[in-house]
LOFI-380118 format. One record per residue (C-alpha): residue number from 1; residue in three letters; x, y, z. Coordinates in pm, 1 decimal, padded with zeros to 6 digits. Last residue first. Layout:
r k: NUM; r: ala; c1: X; c2: Y; c3: Z
...
This chain:
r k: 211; r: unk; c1: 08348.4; c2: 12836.0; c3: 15348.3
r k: 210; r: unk; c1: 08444.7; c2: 13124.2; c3: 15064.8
r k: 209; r: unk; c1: 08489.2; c2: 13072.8; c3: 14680.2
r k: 208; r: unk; c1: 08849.4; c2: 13174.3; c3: 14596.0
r k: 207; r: unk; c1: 08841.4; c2: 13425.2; c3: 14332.7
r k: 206; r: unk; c1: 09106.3; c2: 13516.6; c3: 14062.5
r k: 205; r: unk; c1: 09053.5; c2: 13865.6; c3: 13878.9
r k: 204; r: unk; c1: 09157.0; c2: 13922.6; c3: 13511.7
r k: 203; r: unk; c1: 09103.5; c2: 14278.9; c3: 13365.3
r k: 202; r: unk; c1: 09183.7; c2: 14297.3; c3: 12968.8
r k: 201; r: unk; c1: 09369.1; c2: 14488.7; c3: 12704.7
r k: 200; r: unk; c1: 09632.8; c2: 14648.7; c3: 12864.2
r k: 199; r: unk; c1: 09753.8; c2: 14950.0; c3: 12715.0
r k: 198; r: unk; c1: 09627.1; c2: 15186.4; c3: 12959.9
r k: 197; r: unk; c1: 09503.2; c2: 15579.9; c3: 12944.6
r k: 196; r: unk; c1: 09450.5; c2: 15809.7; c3: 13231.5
r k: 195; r: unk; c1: 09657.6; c2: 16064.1; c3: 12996.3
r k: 194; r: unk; c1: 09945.4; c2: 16120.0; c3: 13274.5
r k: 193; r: unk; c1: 09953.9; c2: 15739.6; c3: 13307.3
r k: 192; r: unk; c1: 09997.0; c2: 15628.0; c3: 12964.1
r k: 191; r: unk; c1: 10280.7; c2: 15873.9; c3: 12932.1
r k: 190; r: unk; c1: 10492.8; c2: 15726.9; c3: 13139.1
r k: 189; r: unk; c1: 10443.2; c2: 15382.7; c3: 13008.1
r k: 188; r: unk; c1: 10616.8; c2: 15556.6; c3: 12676.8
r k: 187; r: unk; c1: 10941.3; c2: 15411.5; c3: 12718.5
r k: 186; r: unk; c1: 10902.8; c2: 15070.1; c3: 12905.0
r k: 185; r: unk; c1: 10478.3; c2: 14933.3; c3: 12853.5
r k: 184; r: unk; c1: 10392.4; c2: 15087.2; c3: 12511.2
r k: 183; r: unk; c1: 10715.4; c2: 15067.1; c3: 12292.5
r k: 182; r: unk; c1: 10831.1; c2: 14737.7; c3: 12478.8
r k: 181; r: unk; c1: 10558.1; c2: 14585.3; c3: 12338.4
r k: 180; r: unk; c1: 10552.9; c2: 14766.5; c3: 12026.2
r k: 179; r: unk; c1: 10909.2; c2: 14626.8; c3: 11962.9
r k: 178; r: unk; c1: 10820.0; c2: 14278.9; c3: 12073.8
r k: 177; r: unk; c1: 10493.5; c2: 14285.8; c3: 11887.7
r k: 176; r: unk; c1: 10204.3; c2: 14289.6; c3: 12091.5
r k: 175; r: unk; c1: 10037.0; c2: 14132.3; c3: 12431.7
r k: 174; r: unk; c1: 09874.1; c2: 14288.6; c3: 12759.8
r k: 173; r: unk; c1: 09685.7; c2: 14144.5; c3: 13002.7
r k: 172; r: unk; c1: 09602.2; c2: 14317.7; c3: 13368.3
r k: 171; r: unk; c1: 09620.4; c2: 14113.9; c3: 13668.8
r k: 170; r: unk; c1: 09441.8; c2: 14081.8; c3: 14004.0
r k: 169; r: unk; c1: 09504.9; c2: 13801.4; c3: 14277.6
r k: 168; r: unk; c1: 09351.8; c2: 13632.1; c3: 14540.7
r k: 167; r: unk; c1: 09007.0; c2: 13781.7; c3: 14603.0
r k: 166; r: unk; c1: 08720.5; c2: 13627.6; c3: 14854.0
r k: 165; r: unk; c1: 08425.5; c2: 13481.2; c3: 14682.4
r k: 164; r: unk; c1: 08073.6; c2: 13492.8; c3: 14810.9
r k: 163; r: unk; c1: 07882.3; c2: 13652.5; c3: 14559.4
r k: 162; r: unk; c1: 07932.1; c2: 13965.7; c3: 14756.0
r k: 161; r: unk; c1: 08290.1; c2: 13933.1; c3: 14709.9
r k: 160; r: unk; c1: 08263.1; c2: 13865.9; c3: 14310.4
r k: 159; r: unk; c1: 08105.2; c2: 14186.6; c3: 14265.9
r k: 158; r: unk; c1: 08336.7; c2: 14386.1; c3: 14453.9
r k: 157; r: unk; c1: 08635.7; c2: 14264.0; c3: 14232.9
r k: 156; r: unk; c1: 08410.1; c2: 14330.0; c3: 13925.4
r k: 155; r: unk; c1: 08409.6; c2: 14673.2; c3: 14050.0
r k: 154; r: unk; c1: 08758.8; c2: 14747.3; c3: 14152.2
r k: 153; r: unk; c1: 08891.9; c2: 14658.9; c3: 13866.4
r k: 152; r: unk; c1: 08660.6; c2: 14850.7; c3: 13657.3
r k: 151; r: unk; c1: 08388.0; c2: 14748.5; c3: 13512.2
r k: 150; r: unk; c1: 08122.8; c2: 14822.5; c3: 13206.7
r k: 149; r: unk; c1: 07807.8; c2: 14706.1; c3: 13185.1
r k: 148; r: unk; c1: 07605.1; c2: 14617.8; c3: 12852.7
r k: 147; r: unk; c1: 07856.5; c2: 14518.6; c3: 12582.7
r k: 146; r: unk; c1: 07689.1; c2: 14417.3; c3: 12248.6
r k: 145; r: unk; c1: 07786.0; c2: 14724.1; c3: 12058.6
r k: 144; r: unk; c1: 08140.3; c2: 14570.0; c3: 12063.9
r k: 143; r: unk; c1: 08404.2; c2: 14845.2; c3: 12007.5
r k: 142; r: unk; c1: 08347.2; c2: 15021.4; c3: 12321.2
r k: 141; r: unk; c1: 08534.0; c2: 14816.4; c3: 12558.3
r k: 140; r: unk; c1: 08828.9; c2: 14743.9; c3: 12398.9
r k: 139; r: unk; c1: 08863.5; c2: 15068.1; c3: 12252.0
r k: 138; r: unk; c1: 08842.2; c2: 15257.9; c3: 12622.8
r k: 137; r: unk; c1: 09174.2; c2: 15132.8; c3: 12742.2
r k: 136; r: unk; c1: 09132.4; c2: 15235.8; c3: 13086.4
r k: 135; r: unk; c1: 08770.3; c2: 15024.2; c3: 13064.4
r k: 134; r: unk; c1: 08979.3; c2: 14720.2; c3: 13050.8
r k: 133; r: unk; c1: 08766.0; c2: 14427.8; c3: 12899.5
r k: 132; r: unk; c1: 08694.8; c2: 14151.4; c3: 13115.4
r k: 131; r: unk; c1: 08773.3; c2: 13883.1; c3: 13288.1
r k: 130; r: unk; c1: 08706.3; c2: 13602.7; c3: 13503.9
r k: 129; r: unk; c1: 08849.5; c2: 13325.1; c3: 13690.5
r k: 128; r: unk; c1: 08656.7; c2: 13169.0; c3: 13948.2
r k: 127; r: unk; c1: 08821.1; c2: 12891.4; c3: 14203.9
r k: 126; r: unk; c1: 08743.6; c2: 12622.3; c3: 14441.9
r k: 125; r: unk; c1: 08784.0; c2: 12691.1; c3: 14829.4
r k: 124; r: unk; c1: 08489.6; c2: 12517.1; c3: 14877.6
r k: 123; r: unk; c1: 08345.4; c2: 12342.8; c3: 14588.7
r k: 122; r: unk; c1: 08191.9; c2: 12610.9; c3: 14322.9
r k: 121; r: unk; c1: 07829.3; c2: 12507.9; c3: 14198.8
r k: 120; r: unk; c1: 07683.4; c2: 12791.2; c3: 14446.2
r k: 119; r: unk; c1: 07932.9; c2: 13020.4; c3: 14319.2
r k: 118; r: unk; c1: 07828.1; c2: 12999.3; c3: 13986.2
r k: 117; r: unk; c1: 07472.2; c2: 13136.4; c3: 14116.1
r k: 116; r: unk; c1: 07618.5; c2: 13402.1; c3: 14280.5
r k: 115; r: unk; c1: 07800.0; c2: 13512.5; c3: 13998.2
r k: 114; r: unk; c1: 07547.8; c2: 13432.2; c3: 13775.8
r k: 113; r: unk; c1: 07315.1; c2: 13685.8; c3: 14025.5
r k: 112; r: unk; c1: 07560.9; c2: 13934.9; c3: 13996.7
r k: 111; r: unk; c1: 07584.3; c2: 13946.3; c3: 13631.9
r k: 110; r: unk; c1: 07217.7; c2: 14001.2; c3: 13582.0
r k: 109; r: unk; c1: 07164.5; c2: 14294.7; c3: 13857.0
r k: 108; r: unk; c1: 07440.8; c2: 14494.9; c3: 13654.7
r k: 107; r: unk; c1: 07338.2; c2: 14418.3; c3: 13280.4
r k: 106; r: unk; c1: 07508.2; c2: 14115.5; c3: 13081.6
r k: 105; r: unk; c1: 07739.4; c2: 14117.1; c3: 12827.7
r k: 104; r: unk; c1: 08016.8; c2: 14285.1; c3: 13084.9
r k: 103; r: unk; c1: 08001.4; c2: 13961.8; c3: 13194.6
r k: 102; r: unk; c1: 08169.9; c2: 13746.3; c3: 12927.4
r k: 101; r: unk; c1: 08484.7; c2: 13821.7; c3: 12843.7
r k: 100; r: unk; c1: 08628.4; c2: 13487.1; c3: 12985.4
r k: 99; r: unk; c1: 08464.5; c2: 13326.5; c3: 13255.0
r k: 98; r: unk; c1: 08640.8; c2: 13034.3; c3: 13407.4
r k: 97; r: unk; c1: 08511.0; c2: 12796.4; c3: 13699.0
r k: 96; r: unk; c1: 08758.4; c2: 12542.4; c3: 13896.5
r k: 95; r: unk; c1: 08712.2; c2: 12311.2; c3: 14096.6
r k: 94; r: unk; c1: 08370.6; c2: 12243.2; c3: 13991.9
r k: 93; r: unk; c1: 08015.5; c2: 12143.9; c3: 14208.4
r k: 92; r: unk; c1: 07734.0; c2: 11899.0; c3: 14024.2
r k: 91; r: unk; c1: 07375.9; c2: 11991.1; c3: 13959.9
r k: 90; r: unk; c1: 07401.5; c2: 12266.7; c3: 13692.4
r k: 89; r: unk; c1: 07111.8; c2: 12341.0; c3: 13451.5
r k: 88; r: unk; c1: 07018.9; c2: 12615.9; c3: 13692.1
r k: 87; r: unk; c1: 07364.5; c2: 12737.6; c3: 13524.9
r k: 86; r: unk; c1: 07168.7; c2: 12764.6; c3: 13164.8
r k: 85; r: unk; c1: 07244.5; c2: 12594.8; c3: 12816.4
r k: 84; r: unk; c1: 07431.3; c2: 12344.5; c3: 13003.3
r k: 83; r: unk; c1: 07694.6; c2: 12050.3; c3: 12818.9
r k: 82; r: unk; c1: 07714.0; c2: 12207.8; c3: 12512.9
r k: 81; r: unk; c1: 07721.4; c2: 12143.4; c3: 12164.3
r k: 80; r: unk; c1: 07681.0; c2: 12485.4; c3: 11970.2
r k: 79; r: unk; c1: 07379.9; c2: 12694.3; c3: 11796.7
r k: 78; r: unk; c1: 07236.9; c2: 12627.1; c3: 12115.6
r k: 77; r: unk; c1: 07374.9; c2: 13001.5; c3: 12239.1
r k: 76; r: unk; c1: 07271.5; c2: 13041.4; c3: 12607.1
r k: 75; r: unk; c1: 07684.2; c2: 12833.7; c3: 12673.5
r k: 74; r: unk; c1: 07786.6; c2: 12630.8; c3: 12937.1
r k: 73; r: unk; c1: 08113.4; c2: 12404.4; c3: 12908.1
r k: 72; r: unk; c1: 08270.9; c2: 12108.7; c3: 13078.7
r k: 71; r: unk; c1: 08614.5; c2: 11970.3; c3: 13082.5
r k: 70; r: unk; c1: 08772.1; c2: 11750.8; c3: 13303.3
r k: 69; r: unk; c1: 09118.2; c2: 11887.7; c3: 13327.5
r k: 68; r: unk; c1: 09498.1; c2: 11721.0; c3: 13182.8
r k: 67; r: unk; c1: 09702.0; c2: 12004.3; c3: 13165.3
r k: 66; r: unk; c1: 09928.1; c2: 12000.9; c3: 12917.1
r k: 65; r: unk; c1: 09939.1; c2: 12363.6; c3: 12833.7
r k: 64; r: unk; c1: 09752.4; c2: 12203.8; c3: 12489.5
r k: 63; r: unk; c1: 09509.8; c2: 12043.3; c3: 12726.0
r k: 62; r: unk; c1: 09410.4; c2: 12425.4; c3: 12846.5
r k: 61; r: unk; c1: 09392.0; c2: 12574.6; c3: 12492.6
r k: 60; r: unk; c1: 09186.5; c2: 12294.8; c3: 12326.1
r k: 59; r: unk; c1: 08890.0; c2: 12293.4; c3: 12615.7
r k: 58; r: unk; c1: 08938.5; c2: 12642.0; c3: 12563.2
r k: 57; r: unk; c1: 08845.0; c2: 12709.2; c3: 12223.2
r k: 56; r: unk; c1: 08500.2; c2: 12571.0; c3: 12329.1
r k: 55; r: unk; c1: 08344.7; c2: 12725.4; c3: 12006.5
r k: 54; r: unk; c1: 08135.7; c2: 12948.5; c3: 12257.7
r k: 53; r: unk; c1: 08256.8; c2: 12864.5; c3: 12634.0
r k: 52; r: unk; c1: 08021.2; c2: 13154.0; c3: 12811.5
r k: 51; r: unk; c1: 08120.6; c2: 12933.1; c3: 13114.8
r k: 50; r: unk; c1: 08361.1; c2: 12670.0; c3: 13104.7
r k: 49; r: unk; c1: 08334.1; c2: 12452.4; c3: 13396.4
r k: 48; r: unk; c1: 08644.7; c2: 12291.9; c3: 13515.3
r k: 47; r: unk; c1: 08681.0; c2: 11958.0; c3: 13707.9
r k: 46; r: unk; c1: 09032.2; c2: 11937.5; c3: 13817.7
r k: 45; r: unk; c1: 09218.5; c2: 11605.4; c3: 13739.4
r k: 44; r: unk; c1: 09548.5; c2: 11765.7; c3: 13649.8
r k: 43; r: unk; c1: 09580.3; c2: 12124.7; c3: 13774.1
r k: 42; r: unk; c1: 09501.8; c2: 12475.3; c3: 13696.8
r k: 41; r: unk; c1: 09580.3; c2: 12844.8; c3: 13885.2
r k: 40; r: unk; c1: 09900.7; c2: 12882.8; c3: 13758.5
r k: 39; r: unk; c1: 09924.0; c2: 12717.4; c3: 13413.7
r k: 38; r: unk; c1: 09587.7; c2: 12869.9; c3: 13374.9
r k: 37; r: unk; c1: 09666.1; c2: 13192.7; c3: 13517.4
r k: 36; r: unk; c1: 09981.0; c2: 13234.3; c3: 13254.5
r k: 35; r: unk; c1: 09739.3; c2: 13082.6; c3: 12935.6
r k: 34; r: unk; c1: 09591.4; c2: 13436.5; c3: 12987.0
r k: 33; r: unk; c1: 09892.1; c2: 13600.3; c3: 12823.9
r k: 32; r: unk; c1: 10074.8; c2: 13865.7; c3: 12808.3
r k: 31; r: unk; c1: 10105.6; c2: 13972.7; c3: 13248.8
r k: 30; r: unk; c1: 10082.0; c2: 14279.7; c3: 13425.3
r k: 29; r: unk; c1: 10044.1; c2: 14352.8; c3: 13767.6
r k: 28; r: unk; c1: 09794.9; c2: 14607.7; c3: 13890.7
r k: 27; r: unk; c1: 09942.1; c2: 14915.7; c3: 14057.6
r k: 26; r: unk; c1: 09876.6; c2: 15051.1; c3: 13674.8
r k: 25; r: unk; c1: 09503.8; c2: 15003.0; c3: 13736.4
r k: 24; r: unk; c1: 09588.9; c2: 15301.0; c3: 14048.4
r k: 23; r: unk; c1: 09533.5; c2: 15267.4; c3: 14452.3
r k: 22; r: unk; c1: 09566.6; c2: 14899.6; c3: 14432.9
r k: 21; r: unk; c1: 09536.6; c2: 14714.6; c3: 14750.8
r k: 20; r: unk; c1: 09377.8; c2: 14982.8; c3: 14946.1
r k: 19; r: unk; c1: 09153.6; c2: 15040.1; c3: 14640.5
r k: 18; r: unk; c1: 09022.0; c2: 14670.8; c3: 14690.9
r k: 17; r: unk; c1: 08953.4; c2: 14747.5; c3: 15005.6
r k: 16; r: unk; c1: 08736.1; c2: 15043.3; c3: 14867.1
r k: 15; r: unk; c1: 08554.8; c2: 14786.2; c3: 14644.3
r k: 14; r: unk; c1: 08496.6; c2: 14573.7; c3: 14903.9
r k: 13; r: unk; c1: 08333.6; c2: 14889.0; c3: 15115.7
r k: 12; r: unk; c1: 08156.6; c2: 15033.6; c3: 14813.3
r k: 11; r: unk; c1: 07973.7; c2: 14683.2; c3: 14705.6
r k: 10; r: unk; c1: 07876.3; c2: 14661.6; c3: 15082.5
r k: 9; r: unk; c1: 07707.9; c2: 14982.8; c3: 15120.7
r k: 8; r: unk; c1: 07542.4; c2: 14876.7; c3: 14806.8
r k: 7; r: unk; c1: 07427.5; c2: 14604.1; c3: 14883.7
r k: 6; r: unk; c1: 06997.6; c2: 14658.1; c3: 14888.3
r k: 5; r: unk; c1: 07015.8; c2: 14794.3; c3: 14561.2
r k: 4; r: unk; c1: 07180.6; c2: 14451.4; c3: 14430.6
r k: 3; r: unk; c1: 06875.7; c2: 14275.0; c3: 14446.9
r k: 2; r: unk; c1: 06914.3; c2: 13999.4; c3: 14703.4
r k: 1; r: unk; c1: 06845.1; c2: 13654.8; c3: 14524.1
Protein backbone atom coordinates (compact mmCIF):
# COMPACT_ATOMS: atom_id res chain seq x y z
CA UNK A 1 0.00 0.00 0.00
CA UNK A 2 1.01 3.75 -0.68
CA UNK A 3 2.80 5.06 2.39
CA UNK A 4 1.02 7.85 3.58
CA UNK A 5 4.08 10.38 2.91
CA UNK A 6 3.43 10.20 -0.57
CA UNK A 7 -0.57 11.69 0.16
CA UNK A 8 -0.20 14.23 1.81
CA UNK A 9 -1.26 16.87 -0.57
CA UNK A 10 -4.28 14.83 -0.72
CA UNK A 11 -4.87 14.25 3.09
CA UNK A 12 -4.79 18.34 3.33
CA UNK A 13 -7.16 18.90 0.43
CA UNK A 14 -10.04 16.34 1.93
CA UNK A 15 -9.39 17.55 5.05
CA UNK A 16 -9.81 21.22 3.95
CA UNK A 17 -13.21 20.18 2.29
CA UNK A 18 -14.05 18.85 5.20
CA UNK A 19 -13.36 22.36 6.89
CA UNK A 20 -15.72 23.88 4.27
CA UNK A 21 -18.34 21.74 5.74
CA UNK A 22 -17.56 22.41 9.28
CA UNK A 23 -15.48 25.38 9.98
CA UNK A 24 -15.62 24.63 14.00
CA UNK A 25 -16.21 20.77 16.02
CA UNK A 26 -19.19 22.66 17.44
CA UNK A 27 -20.59 23.05 13.59
CA UNK A 28 -20.75 19.28 14.10
CA UNK A 29 -24.11 17.90 15.08
CA UNK A 30 -24.66 16.37 18.21
CA UNK A 31 -26.29 13.36 19.13
CA UNK A 32 -26.36 10.93 22.97
CA UNK A 33 -26.08 7.94 21.79
CA UNK A 34 -24.33 5.73 19.25
CA UNK A 35 -27.33 3.29 19.10
CA UNK A 36 -28.83 6.67 16.94
CA UNK A 37 -26.40 5.73 13.74
CA UNK A 38 -27.24 2.23 14.10
CA UNK A 39 -30.93 2.61 13.99
CA UNK A 40 -30.06 4.98 11.10
CA UNK A 41 -27.51 3.61 9.19
CA UNK A 42 -28.56 -0.42 9.87
CA UNK A 43 -31.00 -2.74 8.39
CA UNK A 44 -32.42 -6.26 8.58
CA UNK A 45 -30.38 -8.81 6.68
CA UNK A 46 -27.16 -6.64 6.44
CA UNK A 47 -23.95 -8.41 6.86
CA UNK A 48 -21.92 -6.41 9.48
CA UNK A 49 -18.38 -6.86 10.43
CA UNK A 50 -17.42 -5.85 13.80
CA UNK A 51 -14.05 -4.72 13.92
CA UNK A 52 -11.97 -4.29 17.18
CA UNK A 53 -15.36 -6.20 18.56
CA UNK A 54 -13.74 -7.25 22.11
CA UNK A 55 -16.54 -8.96 24.31
CA UNK A 56 -18.79 -8.51 21.16
CA UNK A 57 -21.07 -6.14 23.18
CA UNK A 58 -22.36 -5.19 19.96
CA UNK A 59 -23.67 -8.15 18.47
CA UNK A 60 -26.12 -7.71 21.79
CA UNK A 61 -26.61 -3.92 21.32
CA UNK A 62 -27.65 -3.95 17.62
CA UNK A 63 -30.34 -7.07 17.97
CA UNK A 64 -31.56 -5.39 21.09
CA UNK A 65 -32.55 -2.11 18.60
CA UNK A 66 -34.27 -4.92 16.85
CA UNK A 67 -32.39 -5.12 14.07
CA UNK A 68 -32.01 -8.35 12.79
CA UNK A 69 -27.94 -8.22 11.12
CA UNK A 70 -25.59 -11.01 10.33
CA UNK A 71 -23.05 -10.60 12.69
CA UNK A 72 -19.38 -11.02 12.43
CA UNK A 73 -16.49 -9.81 14.50
CA UNK A 74 -12.54 -9.31 14.19
CA UNK A 75 -10.55 -8.93 17.01
CA UNK A 76 -5.91 -9.28 17.39
CA UNK A 77 -6.85 -10.31 20.97
CA UNK A 78 -7.43 -14.45 20.91
CA UNK A 79 -8.21 -14.26 24.37
CA UNK A 80 -11.93 -14.08 22.77
CA UNK A 81 -14.04 -16.13 20.13
CA UNK A 82 -13.80 -14.51 16.98
CA UNK A 83 -14.54 -14.94 13.63
CA UNK A 84 -10.88 -13.10 12.14
CA UNK A 85 -7.95 -12.45 14.20
CA UNK A 86 -6.60 -10.27 11.20
CA UNK A 87 -8.59 -8.47 8.09
CA UNK A 88 -6.25 -10.51 5.53
CA UNK A 89 -8.31 -13.15 7.28
CA UNK A 90 -11.29 -11.68 5.36
CA UNK A 91 -12.54 -13.24 2.07
CA UNK A 92 -16.13 -12.18 1.90
CA UNK A 93 -17.46 -8.28 1.33
CA UNK A 94 -19.97 -6.54 4.32
CA UNK A 95 -22.66 -4.09 4.15
CA UNK A 96 -21.84 -2.59 6.73
CA UNK A 97 -18.36 -2.23 8.79
CA UNK A 98 -18.20 -0.59 12.41
CA UNK A 99 -15.17 0.56 14.27
CA UNK A 100 -15.70 1.78 17.55
CA UNK A 101 -12.75 3.47 19.48
CA UNK A 102 -10.41 1.68 17.89
CA UNK A 103 -8.00 3.56 15.59
CA UNK A 104 -6.50 5.98 17.50
CA UNK A 105 -4.80 2.50 18.97
CA UNK A 106 -2.91 2.25 16.12
CA UNK A 107 -0.03 4.63 14.69
CA UNK A 108 -0.70 6.93 11.54
CA UNK A 109 0.64 4.65 8.58
CA UNK A 110 -1.15 1.57 10.53
CA UNK A 111 -4.63 2.94 10.62
CA UNK A 112 -4.64 3.90 7.09
CA UNK A 113 -3.73 0.80 5.70
CA UNK A 114 -6.89 -1.05 7.86
CA UNK A 115 -8.79 1.47 6.44
CA UNK A 116 -7.87 0.62 3.13
CA UNK A 117 -7.83 -2.77 3.73
CA UNK A 118 -11.54 -2.72 5.28
CA UNK A 119 -12.49 -1.01 2.38
CA UNK A 120 -11.50 -3.64 0.11
CA UNK A 121 -14.05 -6.13 2.00
CA UNK A 122 -16.76 -3.23 1.79
CA UNK A 123 -19.52 -3.92 -1.13
CA UNK A 124 -20.04 -0.90 -3.14
CA UNK A 125 -21.73 1.73 -1.67
CA UNK A 126 -21.55 -0.26 1.75
CA UNK A 127 -20.81 1.58 4.84
CA UNK A 128 -17.91 2.33 7.67
CA UNK A 129 -18.72 3.68 10.88
CA UNK A 130 -16.03 4.75 13.09
CA UNK A 131 -15.15 6.70 15.98
CA UNK A 132 -13.08 8.03 18.16
CA UNK A 133 -12.25 9.97 21.05
CA UNK A 134 -12.74 13.85 20.78
CA UNK A 135 -9.43 15.48 21.04
CA UNK A 136 -11.56 18.95 22.07
CA UNK A 137 -12.28 17.19 25.14
CA UNK A 138 -8.73 16.35 25.96
CA UNK A 139 -9.69 13.68 29.02
CA UNK A 140 -11.04 11.29 26.73
CA UNK A 141 -8.18 11.07 24.84
CA UNK A 142 -5.45 11.17 27.26
CA UNK A 143 -6.68 8.96 29.89
CA UNK A 144 -5.75 5.66 28.14
CA UNK A 145 -1.91 5.32 27.91
CA UNK A 146 -2.65 2.93 25.13
CA UNK A 147 -3.75 5.59 22.55
CA UNK A 148 -1.19 6.14 19.77
CA UNK A 149 -2.66 8.85 17.23
CA UNK A 150 -4.85 11.32 17.93
CA UNK A 151 -7.65 12.88 15.36
CA UNK A 152 -9.58 15.42 14.77
CA UNK A 153 -12.62 15.54 12.73
CA UNK A 154 -11.15 16.58 10.00
CA UNK A 155 -8.43 14.06 10.11
CA UNK A 156 -10.06 10.81 10.40
CA UNK A 157 -12.48 12.26 7.75
CA UNK A 158 -9.37 12.62 5.40
CA UNK A 159 -8.26 9.32 6.23
CA UNK A 160 -11.22 7.50 5.28
CA UNK A 161 -11.30 9.46 1.72
CA UNK A 162 -8.04 8.25 0.68
CA UNK A 163 -9.06 4.79 1.64
CA UNK A 164 -11.61 5.13 -0.78
CA UNK A 165 -14.68 6.22 1.08
CA UNK A 166 -16.60 9.32 0.39
CA UNK A 167 -18.24 11.10 3.72
CA UNK A 168 -21.95 11.22 4.58
CA UNK A 169 -22.34 12.49 7.80
CA UNK A 170 -20.30 13.67 10.99
CA UNK A 171 -21.55 13.67 14.59
CA UNK A 172 -20.27 14.33 17.93
CA UNK A 173 -21.69 12.11 21.10
CA UNK A 174 -22.52 13.38 24.14
CA UNK A 175 -24.57 11.78 27.15
CA UNK A 176 -25.11 12.76 31.10
CA UNK A 177 -27.56 13.39 33.57
CA UNK A 178 -30.51 15.41 32.42
CA UNK A 179 -29.54 18.35 34.54
CA UNK A 180 -25.78 18.11 33.62
CA UNK A 181 -26.84 17.61 30.20
CA UNK A 182 -28.53 20.57 29.79
CA UNK A 183 -25.83 22.19 32.18
CA UNK A 184 -23.02 21.59 29.54
CA UNK A 185 -24.66 21.79 26.07
CA UNK A 186 -27.71 25.02 26.75
CA UNK A 187 -26.29 27.44 29.47
CA UNK A 188 -22.74 27.04 29.61
CA UNK A 189 -22.22 25.86 25.70
CA UNK A 190 -21.02 29.37 25.44
CA UNK A 191 -18.37 28.98 27.37
CA UNK A 192 -17.11 25.75 25.89
CA UNK A 193 -16.34 27.57 22.85
CA UNK A 194 -14.39 30.60 24.12
CA UNK A 195 -12.04 27.94 26.06
CA UNK A 196 -11.58 25.63 22.78
CA UNK A 197 -13.04 23.05 25.01
CA UNK A 198 -16.06 20.38 24.09
CA UNK A 199 -18.21 18.20 26.04
CA UNK A 200 -18.70 15.62 23.62
CA UNK A 201 -17.12 12.59 24.21
CA UNK A 202 -16.56 10.99 20.86
CA UNK A 203 -16.12 11.74 16.90
CA UNK A 204 -18.39 9.48 14.70
CA UNK A 205 -17.92 9.71 10.88
CA UNK A 206 -20.17 7.63 8.34
CA UNK A 207 -18.43 6.52 5.04
CA UNK A 208 -19.84 5.31 1.91
CA UNK A 209 -17.23 3.10 0.16
CA UNK A 210 -16.76 4.55 -3.43
CA UNK A 211 -17.45 2.62 -7.04
Amino acid sequence: MENISGEWSKLFAYRDRMHARYREVWDIPLIKKRSQLLKRYLRSGMRVLDVGAGMKGMKAEIAGLGIDVHYKSMDIDRGNEHDFYDVADVHEKFDAIIMFEVIEHLPLQAGLDLLKSLQGVTKEKGLIIISTPNIFNPSRYMRDATHVTFYGYDELSGLLNLAGFEIKDVFRSFNDAIHRYILKVYLFGFLFRFLSIDYAYSIFVVGEREG
